[in-house]
C-alpha beads as a LAMMPS data file, in Angstrom:
LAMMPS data file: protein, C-alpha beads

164 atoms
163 bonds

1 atom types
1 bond types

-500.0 500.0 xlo xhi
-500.0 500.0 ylo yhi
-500.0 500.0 zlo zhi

Masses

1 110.0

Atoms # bond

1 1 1 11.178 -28.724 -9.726
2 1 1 8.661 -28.537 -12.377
3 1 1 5.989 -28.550 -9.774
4 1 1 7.249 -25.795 -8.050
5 1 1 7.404 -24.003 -11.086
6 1 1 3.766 -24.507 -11.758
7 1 1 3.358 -23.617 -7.797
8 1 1 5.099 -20.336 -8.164
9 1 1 2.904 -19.345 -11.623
10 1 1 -0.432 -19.950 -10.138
11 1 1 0.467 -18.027 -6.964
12 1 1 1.530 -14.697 -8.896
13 1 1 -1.540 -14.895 -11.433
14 1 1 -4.071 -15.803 -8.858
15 1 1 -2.672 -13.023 -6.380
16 1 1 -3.092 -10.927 -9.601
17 1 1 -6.476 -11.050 -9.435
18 1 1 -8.936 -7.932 -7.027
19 1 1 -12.009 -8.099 -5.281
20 1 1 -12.064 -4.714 -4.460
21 1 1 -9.887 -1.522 -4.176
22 1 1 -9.808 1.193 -1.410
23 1 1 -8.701 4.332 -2.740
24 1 1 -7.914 7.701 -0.591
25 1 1 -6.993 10.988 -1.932
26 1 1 -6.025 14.628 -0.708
27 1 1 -4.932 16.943 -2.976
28 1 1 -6.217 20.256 -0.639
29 1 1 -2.407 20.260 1.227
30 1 1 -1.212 24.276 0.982
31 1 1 1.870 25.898 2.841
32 1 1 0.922 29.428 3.317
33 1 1 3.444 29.977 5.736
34 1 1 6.365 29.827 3.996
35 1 1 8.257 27.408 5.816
36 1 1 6.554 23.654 5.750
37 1 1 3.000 22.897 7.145
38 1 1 2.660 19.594 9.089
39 1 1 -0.465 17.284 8.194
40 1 1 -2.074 14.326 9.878
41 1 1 -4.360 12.544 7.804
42 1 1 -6.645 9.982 9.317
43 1 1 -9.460 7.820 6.871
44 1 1 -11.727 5.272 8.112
45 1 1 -13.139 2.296 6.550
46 1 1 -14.308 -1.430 7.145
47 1 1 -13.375 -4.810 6.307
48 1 1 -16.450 -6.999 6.392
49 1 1 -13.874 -10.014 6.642
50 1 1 -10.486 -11.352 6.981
51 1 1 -8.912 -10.385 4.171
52 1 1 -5.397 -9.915 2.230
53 1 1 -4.391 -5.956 1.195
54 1 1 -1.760 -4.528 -0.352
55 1 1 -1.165 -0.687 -0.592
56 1 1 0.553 2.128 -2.466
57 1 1 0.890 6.302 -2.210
58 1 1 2.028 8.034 -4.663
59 1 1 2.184 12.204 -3.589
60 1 1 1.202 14.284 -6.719
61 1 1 0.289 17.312 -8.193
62 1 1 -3.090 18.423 -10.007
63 1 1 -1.616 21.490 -11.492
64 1 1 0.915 19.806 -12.821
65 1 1 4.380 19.581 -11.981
66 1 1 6.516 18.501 -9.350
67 1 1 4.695 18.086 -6.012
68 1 1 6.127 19.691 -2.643
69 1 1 4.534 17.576 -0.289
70 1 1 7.257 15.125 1.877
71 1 1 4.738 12.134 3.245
72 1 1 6.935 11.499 6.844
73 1 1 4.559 7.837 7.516
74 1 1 2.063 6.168 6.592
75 1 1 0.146 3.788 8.890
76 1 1 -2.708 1.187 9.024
77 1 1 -4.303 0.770 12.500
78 1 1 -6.604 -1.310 14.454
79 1 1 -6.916 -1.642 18.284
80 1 1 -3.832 -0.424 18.865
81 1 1 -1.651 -2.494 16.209
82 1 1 0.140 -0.162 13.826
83 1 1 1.234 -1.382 10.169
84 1 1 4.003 1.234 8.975
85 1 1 4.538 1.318 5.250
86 1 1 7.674 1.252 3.594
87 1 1 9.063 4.290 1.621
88 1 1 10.306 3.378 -1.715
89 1 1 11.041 6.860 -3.429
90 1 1 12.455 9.239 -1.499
91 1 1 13.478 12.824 -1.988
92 1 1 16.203 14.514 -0.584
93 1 1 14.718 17.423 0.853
94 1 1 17.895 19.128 1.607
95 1 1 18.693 19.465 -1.883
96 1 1 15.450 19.169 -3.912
97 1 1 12.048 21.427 -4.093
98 1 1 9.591 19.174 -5.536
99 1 1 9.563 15.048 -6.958
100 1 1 7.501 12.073 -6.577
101 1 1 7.572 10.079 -3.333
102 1 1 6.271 6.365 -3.199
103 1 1 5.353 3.929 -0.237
104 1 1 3.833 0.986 -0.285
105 1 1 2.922 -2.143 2.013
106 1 1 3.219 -5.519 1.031
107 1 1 0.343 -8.134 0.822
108 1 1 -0.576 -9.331 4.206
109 1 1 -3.806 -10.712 5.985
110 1 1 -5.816 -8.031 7.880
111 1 1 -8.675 -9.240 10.433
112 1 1 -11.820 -7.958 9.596
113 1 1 -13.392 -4.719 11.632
114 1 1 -12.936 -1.010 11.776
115 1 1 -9.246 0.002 10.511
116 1 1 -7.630 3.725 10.392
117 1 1 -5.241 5.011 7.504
118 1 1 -3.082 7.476 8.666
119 1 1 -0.339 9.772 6.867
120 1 1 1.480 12.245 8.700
121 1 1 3.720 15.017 6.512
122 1 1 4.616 18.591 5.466
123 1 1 3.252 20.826 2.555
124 1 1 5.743 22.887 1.162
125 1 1 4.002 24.631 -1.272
126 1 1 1.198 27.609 -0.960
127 1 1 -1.082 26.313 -3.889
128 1 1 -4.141 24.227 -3.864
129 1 1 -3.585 20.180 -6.179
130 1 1 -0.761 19.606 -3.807
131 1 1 -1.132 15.969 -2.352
132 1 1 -1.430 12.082 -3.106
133 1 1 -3.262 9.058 -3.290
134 1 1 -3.697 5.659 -1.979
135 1 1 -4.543 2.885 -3.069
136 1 1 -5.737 -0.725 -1.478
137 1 1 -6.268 -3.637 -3.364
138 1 1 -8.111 -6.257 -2.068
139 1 1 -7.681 -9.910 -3.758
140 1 1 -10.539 -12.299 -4.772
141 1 1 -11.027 -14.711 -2.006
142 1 1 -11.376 -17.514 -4.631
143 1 1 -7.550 -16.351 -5.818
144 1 1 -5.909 -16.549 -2.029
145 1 1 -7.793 -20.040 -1.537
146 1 1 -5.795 -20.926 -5.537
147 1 1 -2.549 -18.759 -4.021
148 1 1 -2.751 -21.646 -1.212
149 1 1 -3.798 -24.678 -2.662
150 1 1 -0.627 -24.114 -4.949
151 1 1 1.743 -23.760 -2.032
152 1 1 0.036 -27.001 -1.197
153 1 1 0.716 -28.911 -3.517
154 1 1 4.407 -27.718 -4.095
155 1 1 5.024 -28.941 -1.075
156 1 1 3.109 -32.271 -1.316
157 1 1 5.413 -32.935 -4.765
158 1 1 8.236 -31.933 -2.421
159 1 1 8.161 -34.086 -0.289
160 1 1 7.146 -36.935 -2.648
161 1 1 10.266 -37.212 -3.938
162 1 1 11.945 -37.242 -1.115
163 1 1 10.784 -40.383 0.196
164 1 1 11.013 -41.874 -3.162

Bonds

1 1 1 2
2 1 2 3
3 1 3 4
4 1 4 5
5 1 5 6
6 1 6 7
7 1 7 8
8 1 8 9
9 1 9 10
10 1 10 11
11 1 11 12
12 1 12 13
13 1 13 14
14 1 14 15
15 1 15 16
16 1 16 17
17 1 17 18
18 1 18 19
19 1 19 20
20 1 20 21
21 1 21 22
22 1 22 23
23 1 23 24
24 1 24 25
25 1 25 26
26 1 26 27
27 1 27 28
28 1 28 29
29 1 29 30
30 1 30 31
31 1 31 32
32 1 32 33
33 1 33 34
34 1 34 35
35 1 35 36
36 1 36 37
37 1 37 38
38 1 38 39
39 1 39 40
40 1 40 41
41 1 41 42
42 1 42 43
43 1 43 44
44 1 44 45
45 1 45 46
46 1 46 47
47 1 47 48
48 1 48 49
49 1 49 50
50 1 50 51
51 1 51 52
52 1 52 53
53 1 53 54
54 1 54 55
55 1 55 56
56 1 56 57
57 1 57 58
58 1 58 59
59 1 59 60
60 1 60 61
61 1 61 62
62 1 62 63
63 1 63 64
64 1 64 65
65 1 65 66
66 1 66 67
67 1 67 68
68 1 68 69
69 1 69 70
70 1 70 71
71 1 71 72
72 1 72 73
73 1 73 74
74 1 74 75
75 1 75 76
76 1 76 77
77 1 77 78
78 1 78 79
79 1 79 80
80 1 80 81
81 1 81 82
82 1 82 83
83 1 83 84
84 1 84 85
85 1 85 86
86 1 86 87
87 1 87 88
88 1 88 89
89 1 89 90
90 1 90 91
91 1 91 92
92 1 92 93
93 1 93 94
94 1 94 95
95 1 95 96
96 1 96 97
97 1 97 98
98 1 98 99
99 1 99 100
100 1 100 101
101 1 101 102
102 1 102 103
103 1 103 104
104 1 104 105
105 1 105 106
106 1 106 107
107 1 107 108
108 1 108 109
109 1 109 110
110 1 110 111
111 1 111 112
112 1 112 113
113 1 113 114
114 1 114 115
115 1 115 116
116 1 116 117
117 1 117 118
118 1 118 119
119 1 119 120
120 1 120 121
121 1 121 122
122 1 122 123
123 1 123 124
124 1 124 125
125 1 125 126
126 1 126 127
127 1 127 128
128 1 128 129
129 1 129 130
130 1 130 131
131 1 131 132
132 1 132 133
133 1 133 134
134 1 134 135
135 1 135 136
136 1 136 137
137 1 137 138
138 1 138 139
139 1 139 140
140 1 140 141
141 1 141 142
142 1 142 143
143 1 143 144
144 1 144 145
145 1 145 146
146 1 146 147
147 1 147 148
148 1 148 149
149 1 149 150
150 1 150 151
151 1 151 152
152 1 152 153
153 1 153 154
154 1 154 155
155 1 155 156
156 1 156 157
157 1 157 158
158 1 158 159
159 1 159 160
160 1 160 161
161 1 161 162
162 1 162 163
163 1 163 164
């Protein structure tokens, strides 16, 4: 037990750790008609290897505020596979004007290449600072390689004392 313990610490601080962080904003969204004005956002960038991301958009406003901008998806593509994030704050539409929407993806291994971030939505408000940003975060190769070895060696003391 202990050594799952020990397992389970090293895995959170070493997946703590970031290489590198993509980070995509658009605050230019404006509604000028009155009634909602669909969006579809598309951002390219590169992964020079296989790596592990994470991700989370937060909509905001620059002018302060509540923002008025309902994010519908958000996805990560390459040849044809589609990651959809999760939403995690949602806002009732229906009954609200503004507030704060959140969606984020959990870590997982991407292959390395050409990937597309896309986010698809409505503006509801006629003013310019009216948006949200995104952010990546890519994990120090050194702290997946710890992340593992410690899930190793969990295991390993596992099944030690089984046999014994």
């Amino acid at each position: 037990m202990k050594a799952l313990f020990t397992a389970i610490a090293a895995v959170v601080l070493a997946t703590s750790a970031s290489a590198g962080t993509i980070k995509i904003s658009d605050f230019s969204h404006k509604d000028a008609s009155g009634d909602g004005t669909a969006f579809d956002d598309t951002y390219t960038f590169e992964l020079a290897s296989d790596t592990w991301v994470g991700g989370l958009l937060t909509t905001g406003s620059l002018l302060g505020g509540l923002p008025a901008i309902d994010i519908q998806s958000v996805t990560l593509r390459q040849l044809g596979t589609g990651l959809s994030w999760v939403q995690n704050v949602a806002i009732n539409w229906d009954v609200a004007d503004g507030g704060v929407e959140k969606w984020s993806m959990a870590t997982q291994q991407l292959a390395a290449g050409s990937w597309q971030f896309e986010v698809k939505g409505v503006s509801y408000i006629d003013k310019a600072g009216n948006g949200y940003t995104a952010t990546l975060e890519l994990p120090e190769p050194a702290s997946v390689a710890l992340a593992a070895l410690a899930l190793v060696g969990a295991g390993v003391a596992s099944a030690r004392r089984r046999k014994a």
